[in-house]
N, C-alpha and C positions, 0 to 999 in steps of 0.2 A: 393437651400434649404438645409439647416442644420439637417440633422439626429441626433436629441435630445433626452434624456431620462434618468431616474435613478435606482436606486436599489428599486423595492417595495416587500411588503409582498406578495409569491400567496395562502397565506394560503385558500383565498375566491374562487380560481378557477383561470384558463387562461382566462374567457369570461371577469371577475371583474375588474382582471389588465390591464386587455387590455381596457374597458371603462373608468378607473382610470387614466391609460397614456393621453387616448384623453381629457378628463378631463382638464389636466394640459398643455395643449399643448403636449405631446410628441408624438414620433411616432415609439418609441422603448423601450424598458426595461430590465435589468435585475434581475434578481430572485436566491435568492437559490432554489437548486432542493432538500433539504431536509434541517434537524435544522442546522446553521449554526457550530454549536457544534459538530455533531453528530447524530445518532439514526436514525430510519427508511424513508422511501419516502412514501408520501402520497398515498393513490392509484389510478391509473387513471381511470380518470372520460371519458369515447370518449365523452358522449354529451357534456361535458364543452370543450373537446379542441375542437370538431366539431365545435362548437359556437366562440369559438377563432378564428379559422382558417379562418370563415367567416368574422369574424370582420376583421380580418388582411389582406385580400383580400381589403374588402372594402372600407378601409381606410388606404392600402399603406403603412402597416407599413413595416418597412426595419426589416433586420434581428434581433430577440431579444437574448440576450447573460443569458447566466443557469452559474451559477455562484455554482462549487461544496464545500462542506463544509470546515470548516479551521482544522479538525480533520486531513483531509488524508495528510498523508506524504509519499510518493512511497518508499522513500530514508529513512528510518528513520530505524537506527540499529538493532531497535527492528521487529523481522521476523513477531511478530502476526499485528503490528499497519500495517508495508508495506503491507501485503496481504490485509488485514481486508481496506485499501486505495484502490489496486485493484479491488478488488470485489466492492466495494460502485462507482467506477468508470464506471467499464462496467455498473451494474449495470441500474447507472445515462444515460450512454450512447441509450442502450438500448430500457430505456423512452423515450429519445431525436429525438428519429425516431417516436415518436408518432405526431409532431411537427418537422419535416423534412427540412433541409436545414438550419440550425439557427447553435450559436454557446455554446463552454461549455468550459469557462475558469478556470483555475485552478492554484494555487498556485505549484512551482515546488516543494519544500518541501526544508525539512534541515538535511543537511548532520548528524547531533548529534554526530561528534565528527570523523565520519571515514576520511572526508576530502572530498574536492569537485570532484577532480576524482572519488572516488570511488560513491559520491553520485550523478554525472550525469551518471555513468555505472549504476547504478540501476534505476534510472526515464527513460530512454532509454531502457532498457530491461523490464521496467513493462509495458511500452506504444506498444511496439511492441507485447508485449503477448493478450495487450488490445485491440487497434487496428483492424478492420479490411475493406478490401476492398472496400464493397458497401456503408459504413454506407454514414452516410448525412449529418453528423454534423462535421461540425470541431473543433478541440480542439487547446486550445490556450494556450501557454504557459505567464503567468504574468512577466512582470519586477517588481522587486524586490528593496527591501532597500539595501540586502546584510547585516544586521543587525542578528550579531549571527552566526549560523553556516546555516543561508539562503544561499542557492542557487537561480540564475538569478538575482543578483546586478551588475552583469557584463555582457554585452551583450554579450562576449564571452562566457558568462555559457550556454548563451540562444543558441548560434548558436552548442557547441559542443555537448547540446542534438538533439536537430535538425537534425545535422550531423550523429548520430547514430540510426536514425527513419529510420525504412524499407519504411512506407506508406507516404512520407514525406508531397505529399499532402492534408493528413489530417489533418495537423499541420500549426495552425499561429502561433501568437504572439498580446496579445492585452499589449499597453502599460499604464503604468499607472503615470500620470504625477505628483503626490505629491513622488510617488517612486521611477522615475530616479532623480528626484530633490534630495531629501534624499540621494543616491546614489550617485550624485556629478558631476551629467549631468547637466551643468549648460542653463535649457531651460529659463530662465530668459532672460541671455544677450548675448547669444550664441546658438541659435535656429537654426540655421545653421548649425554648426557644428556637430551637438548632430543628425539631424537627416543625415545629408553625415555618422556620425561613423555609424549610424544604418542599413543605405543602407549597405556600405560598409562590415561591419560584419555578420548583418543577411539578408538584402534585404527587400526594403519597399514592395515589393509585399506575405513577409508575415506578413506585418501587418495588422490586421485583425479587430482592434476596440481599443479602447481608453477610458481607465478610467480618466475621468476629474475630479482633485480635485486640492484644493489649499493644501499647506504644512503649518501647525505649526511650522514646524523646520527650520534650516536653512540649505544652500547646502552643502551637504555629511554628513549630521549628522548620518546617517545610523540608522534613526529613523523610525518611521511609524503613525504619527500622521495626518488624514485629518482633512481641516480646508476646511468655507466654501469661494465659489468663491469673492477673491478679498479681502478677510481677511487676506491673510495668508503673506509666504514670498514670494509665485509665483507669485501672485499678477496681478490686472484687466488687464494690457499691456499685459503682456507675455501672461494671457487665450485668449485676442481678438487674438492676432497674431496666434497660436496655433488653433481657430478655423476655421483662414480664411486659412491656407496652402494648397496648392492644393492636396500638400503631403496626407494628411489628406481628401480630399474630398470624399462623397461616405462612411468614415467608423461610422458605429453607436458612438458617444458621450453618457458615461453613467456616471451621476454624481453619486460619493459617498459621498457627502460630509455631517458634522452632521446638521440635522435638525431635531426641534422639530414636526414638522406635515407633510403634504404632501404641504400644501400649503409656505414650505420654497422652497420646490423642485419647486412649478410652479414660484414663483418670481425667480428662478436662471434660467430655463429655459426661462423664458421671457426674461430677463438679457441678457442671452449666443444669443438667436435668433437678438435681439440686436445690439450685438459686429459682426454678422456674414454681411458681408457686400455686400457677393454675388458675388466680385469679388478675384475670389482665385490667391492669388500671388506664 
């Protein structure tokens, strides 16, 4: 069985998105945990996550991934936007024990000019300040375009924050495939390769979940444009091979790809369950 699902709105509640995924086929999701912009988090509802937590019970869904907004930058020169990123982090975190055991991906941020040493020395020192022992949620660090002064285009970025984490097991790594493609990870014709360097540099055991999208761009454009499945330059071969890895077995698939309604999501979903053939090579 393939752990399927994509980005929905939870503006309606956990119980809504969670009836909405099964809707579509899926059996995961992820969500921003406040405007994707910016500005405050909704306030917790316990009966609606109470009502969630049931459903999720009931119907087996696998871990769902809280997706934090594209404002925070830990790393970012300017001292009010970094802090003003920690605080909306723990914050996010916080909530994240309301829904216990799931994960909370986030963008590593962009150096703005100081340089990548100095801007994985500050995402490793906000994370450890944020951080702490019992929580429940793991946080994941995104691969990246490397486009601008991003940081995580290079899995070496991703490993020397890692390296610098006191709580290291609260720390994955969700990958995201229209990103190392951009990036110049050539998972098209060279899917082997791409994940031995991954093992090798960061360790597949912290990979943690996978953003599936296809690329408008071509390899290493150090772009960031998703396209959807089997449009793009990544293209139908490389998603089936991609979903059947064994590498990959067990972690949630979460389509970002653009769609005008929900009902783009359940035909890519039905597509991907499809492509998945049950026997992981």
């Amino acid at each position: 069985m393939i752990n399927i699902g994509c980005h929905l709105s939870i503006s309606k509640g956990f119980e809504a998105i969670g009836k909405e995924s099964l809707s579509i086929g899926a059996n995961t999701f992820q969500f921003f945990t406040r405007n994707p912009r910016g500005g405050s988090a909704k306030e917790i509802n316990k009966e609606d996550i109470n009502a969630f937590l049931n459903l999720k019970e009931k119907y087996n869904f696998k871990k769902i991934v809280a997706h934090a907004p594209y404002t925070m930058n830990l790393c970012s020169v300017k001292e009010s936007v970094a802090d003003f990123s920690s605080r909306v982090m723990l914050e996010d975190l916080k909530r994240m024990e309301h829904v216990p055991g799931n994960l909370y991906n986030f963008h590593p941020g962009s150096h703005t000019g100081q340089g990548t040493k100095i801007g994985i020395e500050k995402i490793a020192k906000a994370l450890n300040n944020i951080l702490w022992p019992d929580m429940s949620t793991e946080v994941l660090l995104e691969t990246m375009t490397g486009k601008g002064s991003e940081i995580g285009g290079k899995f070496e970025e991703i490993r020397e924050i890692i390296d610098e984490i006191e709580l290291k097991d609260k720390i994955g790594v969700c990958l995201d495939t229209c990103h190392v493609y951009d990036a110049g990870y050539d998972i098209v014709n060279n899917l082997d390769k791409v994940i031995k360097e991954f093992d090798d540099i960061i360790g597949l055991s912290r990979l943690k979940a996978i953003h599936l999208n296809d690329s408008k761009n071509t390899l290493g454009s150090k772009k960031d444009r998703h396209e959807k499945i089997g449009k793009g330059n990544i293209g139908t071969d490389a998603i089936r091979t991609i979903v059947n890895r064994k590498e990959f077995s067990n972690l949630p698939f979460i389509l970002e790809t653009p769609q005008e309604n929900i009902n783009g999501y359940k035909n890519e979903i039905d597509m991907i369950k499809g492509y998945f053939l049950g026997e992981l090579k």
